[in-house]
Backbone as CSV, one residue per row, in Angstrom:
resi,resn,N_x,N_y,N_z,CA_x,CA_y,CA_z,C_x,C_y,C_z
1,UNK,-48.141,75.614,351.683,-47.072,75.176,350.786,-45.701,75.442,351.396
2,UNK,-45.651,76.661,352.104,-44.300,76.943,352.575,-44.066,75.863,353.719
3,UNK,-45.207,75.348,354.503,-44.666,74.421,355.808,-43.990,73.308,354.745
4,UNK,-44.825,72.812,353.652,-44.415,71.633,353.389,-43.324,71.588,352.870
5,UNK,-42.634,72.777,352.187,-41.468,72.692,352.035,-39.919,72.842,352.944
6,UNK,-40.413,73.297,353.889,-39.887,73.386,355.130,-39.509,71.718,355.881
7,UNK,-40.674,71.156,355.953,-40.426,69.674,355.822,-40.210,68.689,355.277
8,UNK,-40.082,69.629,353.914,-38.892,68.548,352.869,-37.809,68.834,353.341
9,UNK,-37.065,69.619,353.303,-35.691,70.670,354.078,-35.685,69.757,354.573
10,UNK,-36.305,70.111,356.115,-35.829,69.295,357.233,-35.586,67.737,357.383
11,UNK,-36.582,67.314,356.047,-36.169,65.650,356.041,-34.838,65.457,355.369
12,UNK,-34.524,66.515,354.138,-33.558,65.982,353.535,-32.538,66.500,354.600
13,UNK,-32.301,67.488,355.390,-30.734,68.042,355.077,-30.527,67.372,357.159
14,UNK,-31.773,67.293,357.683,-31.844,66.963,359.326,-32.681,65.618,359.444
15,UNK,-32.896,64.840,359.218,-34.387,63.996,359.826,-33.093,62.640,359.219
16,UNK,-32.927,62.739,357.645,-32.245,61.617,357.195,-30.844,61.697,357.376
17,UNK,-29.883,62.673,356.976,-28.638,62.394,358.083,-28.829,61.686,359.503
18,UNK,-29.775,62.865,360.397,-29.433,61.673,361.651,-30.166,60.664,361.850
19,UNK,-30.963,59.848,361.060,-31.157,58.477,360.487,-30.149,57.789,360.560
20,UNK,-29.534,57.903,359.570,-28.370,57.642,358.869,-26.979,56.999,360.133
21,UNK,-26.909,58.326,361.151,-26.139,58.340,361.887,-26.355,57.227,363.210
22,UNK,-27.988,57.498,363.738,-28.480,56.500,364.511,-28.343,54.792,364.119
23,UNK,-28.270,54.749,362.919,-28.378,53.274,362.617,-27.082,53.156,362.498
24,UNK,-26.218,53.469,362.094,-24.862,53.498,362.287,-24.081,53.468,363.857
25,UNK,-24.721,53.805,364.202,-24.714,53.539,366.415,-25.633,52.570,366.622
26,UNK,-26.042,51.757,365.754,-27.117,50.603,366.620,-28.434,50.580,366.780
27,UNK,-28.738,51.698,366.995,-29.931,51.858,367.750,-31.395,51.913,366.611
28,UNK,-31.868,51.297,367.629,-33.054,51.093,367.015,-34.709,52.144,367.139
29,UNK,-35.839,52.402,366.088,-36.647,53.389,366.477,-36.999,53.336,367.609
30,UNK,-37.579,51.828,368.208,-38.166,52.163,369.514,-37.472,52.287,370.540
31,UNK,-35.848,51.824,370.410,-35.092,52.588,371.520,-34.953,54.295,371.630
32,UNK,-34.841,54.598,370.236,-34.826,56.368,369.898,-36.528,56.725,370.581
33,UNK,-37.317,56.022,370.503,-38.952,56.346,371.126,-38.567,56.839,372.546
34,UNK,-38.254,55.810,373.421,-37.971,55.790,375.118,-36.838,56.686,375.195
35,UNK,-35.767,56.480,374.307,-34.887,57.719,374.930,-35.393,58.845,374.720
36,UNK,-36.133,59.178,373.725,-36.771,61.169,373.279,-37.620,61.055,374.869
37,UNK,-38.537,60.118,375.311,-39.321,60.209,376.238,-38.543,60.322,377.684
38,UNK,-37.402,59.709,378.005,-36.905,59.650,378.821,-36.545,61.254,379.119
39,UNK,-35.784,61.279,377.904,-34.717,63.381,378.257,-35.876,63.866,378.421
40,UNK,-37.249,63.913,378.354,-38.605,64.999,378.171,-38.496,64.921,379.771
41,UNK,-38.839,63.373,380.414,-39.114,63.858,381.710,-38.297,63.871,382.576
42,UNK,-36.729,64.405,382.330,-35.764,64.370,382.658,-35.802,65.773,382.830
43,UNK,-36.411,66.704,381.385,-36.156,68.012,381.299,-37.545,68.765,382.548
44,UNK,-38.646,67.742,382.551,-39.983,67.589,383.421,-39.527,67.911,384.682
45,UNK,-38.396,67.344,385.112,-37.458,67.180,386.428,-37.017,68.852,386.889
46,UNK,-36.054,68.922,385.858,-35.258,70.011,385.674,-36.132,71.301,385.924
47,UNK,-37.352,71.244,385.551,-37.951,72.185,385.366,-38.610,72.948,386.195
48,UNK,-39.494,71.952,387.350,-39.795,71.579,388.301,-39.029,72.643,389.571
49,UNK,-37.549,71.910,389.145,-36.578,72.414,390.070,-35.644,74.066,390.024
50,UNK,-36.929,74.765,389.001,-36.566,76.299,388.102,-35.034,76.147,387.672
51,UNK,-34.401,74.678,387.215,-33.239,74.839,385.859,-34.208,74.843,384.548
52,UNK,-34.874,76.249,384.158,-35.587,76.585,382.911,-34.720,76.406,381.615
53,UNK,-33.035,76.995,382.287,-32.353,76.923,380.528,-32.051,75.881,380.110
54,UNK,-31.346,74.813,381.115,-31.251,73.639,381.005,-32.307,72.723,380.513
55,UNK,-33.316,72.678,381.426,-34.518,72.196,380.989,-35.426,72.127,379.672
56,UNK,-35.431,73.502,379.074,-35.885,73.760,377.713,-34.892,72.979,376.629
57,UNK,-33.501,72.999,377.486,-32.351,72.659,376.210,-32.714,71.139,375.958
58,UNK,-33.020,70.265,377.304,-33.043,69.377,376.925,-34.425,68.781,376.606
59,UNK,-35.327,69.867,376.623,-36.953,69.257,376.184,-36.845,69.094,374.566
60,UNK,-36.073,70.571,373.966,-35.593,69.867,372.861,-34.959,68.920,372.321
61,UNK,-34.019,68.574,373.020,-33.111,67.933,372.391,-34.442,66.087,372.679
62,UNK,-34.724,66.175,373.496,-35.859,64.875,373.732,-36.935,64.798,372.647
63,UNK,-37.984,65.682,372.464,-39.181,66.218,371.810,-38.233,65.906,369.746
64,UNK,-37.153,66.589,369.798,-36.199,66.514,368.767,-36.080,65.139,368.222
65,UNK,-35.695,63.886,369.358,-35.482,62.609,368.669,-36.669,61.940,368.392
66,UNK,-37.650,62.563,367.947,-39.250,62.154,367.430,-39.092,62.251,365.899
67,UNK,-37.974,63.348,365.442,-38.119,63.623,364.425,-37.005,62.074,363.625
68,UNK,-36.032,61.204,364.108,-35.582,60.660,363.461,-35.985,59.133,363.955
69,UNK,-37.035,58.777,364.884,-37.379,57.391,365.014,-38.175,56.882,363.867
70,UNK,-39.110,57.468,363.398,-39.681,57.179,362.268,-38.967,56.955,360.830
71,UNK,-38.229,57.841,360.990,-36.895,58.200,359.802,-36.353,57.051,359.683
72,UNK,-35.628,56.414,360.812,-34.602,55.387,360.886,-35.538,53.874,360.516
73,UNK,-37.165,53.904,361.082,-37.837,52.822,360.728,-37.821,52.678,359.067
74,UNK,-37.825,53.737,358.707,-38.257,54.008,356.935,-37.048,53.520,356.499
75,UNK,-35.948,54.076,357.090,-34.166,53.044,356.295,-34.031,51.782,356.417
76,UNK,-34.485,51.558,357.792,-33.905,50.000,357.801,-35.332,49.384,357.068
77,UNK,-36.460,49.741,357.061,-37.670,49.147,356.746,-38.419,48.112,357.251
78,UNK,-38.531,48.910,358.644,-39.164,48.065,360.168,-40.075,48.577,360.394
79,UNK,-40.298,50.252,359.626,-41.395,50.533,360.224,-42.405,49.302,360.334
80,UNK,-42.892,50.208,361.566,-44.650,48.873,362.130,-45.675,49.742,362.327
81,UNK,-46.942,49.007,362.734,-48.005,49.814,363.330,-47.740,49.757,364.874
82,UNK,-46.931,48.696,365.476,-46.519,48.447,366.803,-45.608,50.002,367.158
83,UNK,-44.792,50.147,366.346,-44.079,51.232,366.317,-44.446,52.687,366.412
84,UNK,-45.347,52.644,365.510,-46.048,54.294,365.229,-47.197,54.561,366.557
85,UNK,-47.532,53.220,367.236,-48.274,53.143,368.442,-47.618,53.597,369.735
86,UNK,-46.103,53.015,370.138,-45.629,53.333,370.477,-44.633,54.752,370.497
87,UNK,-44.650,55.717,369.498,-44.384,56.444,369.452,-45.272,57.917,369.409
88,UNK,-46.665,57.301,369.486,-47.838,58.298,369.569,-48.111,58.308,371.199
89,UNK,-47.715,57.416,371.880,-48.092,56.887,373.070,-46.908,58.243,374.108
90,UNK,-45.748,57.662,374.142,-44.434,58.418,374.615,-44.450,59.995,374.082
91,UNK,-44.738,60.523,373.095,-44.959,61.892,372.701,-46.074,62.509,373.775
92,UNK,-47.095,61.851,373.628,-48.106,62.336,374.854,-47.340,62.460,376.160
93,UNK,-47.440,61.339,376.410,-46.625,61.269,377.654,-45.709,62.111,378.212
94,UNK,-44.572,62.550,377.155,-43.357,63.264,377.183,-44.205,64.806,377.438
95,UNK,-44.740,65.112,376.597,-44.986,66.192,376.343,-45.932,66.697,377.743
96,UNK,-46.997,65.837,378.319,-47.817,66.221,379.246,-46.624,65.917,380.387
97,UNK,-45.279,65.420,380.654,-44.731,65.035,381.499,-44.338,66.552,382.009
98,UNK,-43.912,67.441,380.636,-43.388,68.704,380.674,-44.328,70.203,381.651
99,UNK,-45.465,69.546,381.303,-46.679,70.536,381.681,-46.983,70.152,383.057
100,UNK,-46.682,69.180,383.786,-46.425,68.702,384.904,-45.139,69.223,385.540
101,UNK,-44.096,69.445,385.080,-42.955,69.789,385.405,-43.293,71.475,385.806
102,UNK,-44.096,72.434,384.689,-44.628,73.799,385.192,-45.121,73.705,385.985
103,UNK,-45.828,72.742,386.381,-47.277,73.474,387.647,-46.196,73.126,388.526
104,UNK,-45.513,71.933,389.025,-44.705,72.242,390.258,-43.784,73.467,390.159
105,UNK,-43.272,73.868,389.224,-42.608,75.402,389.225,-43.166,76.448,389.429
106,UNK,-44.412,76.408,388.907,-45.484,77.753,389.694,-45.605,77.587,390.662
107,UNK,-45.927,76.079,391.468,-46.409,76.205,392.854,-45.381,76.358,393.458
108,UNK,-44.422,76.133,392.813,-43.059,76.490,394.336,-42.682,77.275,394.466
109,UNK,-42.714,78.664,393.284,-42.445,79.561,393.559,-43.232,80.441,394.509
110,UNK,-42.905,81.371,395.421,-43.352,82.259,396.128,-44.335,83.231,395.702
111,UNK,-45.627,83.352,394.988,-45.881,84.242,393.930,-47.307,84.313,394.984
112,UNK,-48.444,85.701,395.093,-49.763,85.307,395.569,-50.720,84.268,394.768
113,UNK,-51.640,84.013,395.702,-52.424,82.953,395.334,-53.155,83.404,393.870
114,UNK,-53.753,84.561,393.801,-54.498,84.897,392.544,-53.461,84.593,391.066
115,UNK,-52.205,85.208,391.262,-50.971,84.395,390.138,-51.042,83.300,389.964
116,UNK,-50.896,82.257,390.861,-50.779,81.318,390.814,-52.132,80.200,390.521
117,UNK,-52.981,80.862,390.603,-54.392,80.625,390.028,-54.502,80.787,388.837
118,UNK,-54.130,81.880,388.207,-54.071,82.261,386.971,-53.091,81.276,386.200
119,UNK,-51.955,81.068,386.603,-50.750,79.966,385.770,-51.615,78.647,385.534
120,UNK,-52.304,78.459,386.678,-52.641,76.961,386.482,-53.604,76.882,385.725
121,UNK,-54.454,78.071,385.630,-56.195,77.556,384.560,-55.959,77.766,383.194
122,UNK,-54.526,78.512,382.812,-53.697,78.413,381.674,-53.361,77.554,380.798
123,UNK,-52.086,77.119,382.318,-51.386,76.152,382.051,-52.530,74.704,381.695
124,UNK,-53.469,74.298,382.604,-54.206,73.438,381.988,-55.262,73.562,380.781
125,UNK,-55.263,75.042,380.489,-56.451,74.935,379.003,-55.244,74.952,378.101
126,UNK,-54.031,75.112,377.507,-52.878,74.665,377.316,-52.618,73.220,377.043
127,UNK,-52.648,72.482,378.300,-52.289,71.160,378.263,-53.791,70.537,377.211
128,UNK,-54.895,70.988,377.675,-56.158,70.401,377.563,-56.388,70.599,375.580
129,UNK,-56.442,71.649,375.396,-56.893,71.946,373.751,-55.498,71.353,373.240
130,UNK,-53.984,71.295,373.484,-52.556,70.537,372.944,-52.979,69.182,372.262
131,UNK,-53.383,68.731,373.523,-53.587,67.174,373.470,-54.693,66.978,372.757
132,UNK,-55.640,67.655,372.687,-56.535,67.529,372.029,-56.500,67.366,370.493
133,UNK,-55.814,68.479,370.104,-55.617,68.636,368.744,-54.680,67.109,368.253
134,UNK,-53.816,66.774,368.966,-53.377,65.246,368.609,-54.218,64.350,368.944
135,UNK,-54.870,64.785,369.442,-56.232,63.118,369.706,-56.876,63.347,368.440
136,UNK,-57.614,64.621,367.969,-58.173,65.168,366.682,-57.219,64.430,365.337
137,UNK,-55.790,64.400,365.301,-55.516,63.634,364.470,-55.787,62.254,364.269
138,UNK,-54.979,61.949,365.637,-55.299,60.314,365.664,-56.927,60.147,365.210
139,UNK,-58.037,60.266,365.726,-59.367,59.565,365.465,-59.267,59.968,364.319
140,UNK,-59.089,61.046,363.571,-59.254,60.878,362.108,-58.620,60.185,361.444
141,UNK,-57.704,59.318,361.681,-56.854,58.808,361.214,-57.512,57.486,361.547
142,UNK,-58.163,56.996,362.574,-59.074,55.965,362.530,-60.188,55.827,361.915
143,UNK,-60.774,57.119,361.128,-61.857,56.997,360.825,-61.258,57.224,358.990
144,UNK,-60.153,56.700,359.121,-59.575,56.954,357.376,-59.532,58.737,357.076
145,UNK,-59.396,59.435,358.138,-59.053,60.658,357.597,-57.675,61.177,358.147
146,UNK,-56.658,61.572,357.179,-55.814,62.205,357.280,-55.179,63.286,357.140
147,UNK,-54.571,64.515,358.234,-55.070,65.639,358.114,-53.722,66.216,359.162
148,UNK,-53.174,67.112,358.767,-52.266,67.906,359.871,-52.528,69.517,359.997
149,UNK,-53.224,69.640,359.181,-54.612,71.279,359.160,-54.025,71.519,360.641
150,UNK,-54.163,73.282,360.754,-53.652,73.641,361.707,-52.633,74.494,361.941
151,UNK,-52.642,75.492,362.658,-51.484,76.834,363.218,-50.749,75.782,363.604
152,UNK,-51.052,75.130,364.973,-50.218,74.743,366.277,-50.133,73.358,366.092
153,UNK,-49.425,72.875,365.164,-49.072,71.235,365.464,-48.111,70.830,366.806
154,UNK,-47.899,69.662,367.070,-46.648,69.553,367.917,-45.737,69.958,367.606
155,UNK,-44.878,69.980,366.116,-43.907,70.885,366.230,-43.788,72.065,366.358
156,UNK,-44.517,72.720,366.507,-44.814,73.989,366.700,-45.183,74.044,368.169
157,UNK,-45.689,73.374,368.861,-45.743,73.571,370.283,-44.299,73.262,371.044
158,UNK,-43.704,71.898,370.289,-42.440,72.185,370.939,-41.642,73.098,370.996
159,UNK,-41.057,73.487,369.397,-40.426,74.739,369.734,-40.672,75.846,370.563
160,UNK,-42.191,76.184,370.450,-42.067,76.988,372.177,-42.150,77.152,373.043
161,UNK,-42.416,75.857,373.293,-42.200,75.250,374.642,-40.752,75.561,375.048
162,UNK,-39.561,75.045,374.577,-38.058,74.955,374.827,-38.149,76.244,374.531
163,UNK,-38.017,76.644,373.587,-37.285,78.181,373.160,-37.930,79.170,374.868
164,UNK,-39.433,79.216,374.856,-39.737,79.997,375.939,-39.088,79.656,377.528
165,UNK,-38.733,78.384,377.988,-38.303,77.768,378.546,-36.556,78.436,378.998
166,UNK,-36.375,78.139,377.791,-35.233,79.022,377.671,-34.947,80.478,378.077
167,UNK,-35.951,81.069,377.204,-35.856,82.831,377.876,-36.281,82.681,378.792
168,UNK,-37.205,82.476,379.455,-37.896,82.757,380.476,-36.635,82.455,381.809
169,UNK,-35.836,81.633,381.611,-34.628,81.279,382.283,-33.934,82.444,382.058
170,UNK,-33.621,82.884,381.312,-32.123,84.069,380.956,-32.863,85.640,381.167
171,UNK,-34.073,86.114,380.916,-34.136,87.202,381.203,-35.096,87.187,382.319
172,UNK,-35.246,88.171,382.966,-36.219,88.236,384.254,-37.344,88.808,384.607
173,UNK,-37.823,87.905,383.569,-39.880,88.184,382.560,-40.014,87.048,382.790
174,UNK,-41.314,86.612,382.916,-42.379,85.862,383.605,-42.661,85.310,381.698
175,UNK,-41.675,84.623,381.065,-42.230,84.930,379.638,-42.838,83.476,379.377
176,UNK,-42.518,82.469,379.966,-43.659,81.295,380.145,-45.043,81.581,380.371
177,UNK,-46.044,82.059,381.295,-47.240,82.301,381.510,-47.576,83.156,379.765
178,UNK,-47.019,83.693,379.487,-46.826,84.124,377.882,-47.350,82.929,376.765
179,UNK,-45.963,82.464,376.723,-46.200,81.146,376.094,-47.853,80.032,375.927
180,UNK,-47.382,79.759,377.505,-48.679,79.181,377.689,-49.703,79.149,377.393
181,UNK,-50.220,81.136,377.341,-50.975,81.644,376.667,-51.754,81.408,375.134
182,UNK,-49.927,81.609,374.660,-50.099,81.089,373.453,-50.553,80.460,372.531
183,UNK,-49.812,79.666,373.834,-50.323,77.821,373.185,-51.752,77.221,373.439
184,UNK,-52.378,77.506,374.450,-53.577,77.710,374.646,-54.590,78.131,373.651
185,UNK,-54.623,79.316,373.098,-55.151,80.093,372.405,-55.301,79.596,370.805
186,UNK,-53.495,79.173,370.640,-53.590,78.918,369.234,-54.296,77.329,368.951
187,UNK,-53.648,76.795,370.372,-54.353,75.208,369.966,-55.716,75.124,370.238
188,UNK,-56.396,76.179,370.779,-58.058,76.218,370.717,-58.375,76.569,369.134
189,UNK,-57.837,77.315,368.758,-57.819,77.669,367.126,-58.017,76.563,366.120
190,UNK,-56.637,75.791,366.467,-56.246,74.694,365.886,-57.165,73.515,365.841
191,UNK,-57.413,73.238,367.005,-58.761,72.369,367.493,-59.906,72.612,366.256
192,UNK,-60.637,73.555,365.835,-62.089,73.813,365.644,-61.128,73.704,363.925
193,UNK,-60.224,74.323,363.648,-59.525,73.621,362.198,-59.483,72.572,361.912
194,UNK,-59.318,71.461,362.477,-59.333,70.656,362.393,-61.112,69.474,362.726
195,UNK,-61.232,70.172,363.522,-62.842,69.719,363.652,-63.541,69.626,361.965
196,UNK,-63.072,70.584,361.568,-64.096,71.473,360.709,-63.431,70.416,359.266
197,UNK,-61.925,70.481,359.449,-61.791,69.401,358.038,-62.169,68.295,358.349
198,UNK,-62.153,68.008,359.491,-62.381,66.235,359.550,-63.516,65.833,359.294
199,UNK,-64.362,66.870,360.082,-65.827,67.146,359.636,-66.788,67.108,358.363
200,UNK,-65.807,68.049,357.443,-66.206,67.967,356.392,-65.479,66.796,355.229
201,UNK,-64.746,66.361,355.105,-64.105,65.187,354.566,-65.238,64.038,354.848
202,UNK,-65.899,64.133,356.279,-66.637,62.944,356.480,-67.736,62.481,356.069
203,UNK,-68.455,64.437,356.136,-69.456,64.638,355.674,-69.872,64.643,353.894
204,UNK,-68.932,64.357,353.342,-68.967,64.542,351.852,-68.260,62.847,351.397
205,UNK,-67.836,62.006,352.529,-68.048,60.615,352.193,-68.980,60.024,352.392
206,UNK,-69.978,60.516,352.972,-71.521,59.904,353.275,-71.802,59.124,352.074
């Protein structure tokens, strides 16, 4: 109950202002789609190249304009299914662009091989259970089930993605491999939550 009110908040007082503001500049959802995707692997770049504070700043600010393409479809009343396709499509993308952007930052750094072994089988059970848990939506959502069940949604992976991104830039802790952790862990969690409603929703439409 508390998330969902949290995302009333955020629609009323953040999501529909900058609606509001975007359509007032022109722009349209699926241009707001490619640009959130563009700054992601822009920040993918950045990241790569250990600018972590920069990089996180702008994974948000990319990952961020997800929250008002949909918004702005709902004002002008364009949403599409072309649309919501395209914007499930570029989120992946963006987001795995980012996790691509780490492994070249682990590997370039100077660290022994066993570290750097360790970042990567992380960093990819991380990438692997993330994505997963959004594939877990989508098919339920093909199979008529709808469901956001779950610790670790994407918004919740973004924020710590950037936020860690961030520290991990400003203090001089290894606090990404942290993260990663995290995210790993919780979206394996998240995963079998979601298994388990989709599961059972399906199993009781028999």
């Amino acid at each position: 109950m508390t998330r969902e009110h949290c995302r009333l908040a955020l629609y009323r007082f953040v999501e529909l202002p900058g609606a509001k503001l975007l359509r007032a500049l022109g722009l349209t959802p699926n241009v707001i789609t490619v640009m959130g995707f563009c700054l992601c692997v822009l920040a993918s770049v950045m990241v790569a190249w250990g600018w972590l504070v920069t990089g996180g700043i702008v994974f948000l600010l990319g990952a961020g304009l997800d929250l008002f393409d949909g918004g702005l479809a709902r004002l002008n009343g364009s949403d599409s299914n072309y649309g919501a396709f395209l914007d499930s499509v570029f989120d992946r993308l963006g987001e795995s662009a980012l996790f691509i952007g780490l492994a070249v930052f682990f590997l370039r750094n100077d660290l022994p091989d066993a570290s750097i072994l360790w970042f990567m089988v992380i960093l990819l059970f991380a990438l692997v259970f993330s994505q997963s848990v959004s594939y877990l939506r989508a098919r339920g959502e093909g199979l008529g089930v709808f469901t956001k069940a779950g610790l670790m949604t994407r918004t919740e992976r973004v924020v710590i993605l950037g936020t860690g991104l961030v520290l991990d830039g400003l203090i001089p802790y290894p606090v990404m491999i942290w993260v990663l952790g995290l995210i790993a862990v919780v979206s394996c969690f998240t995963l079998i939550q979601r298994m388990c409603t989709i599961g059972n929703i399906l199993n009781k439409g028999r």
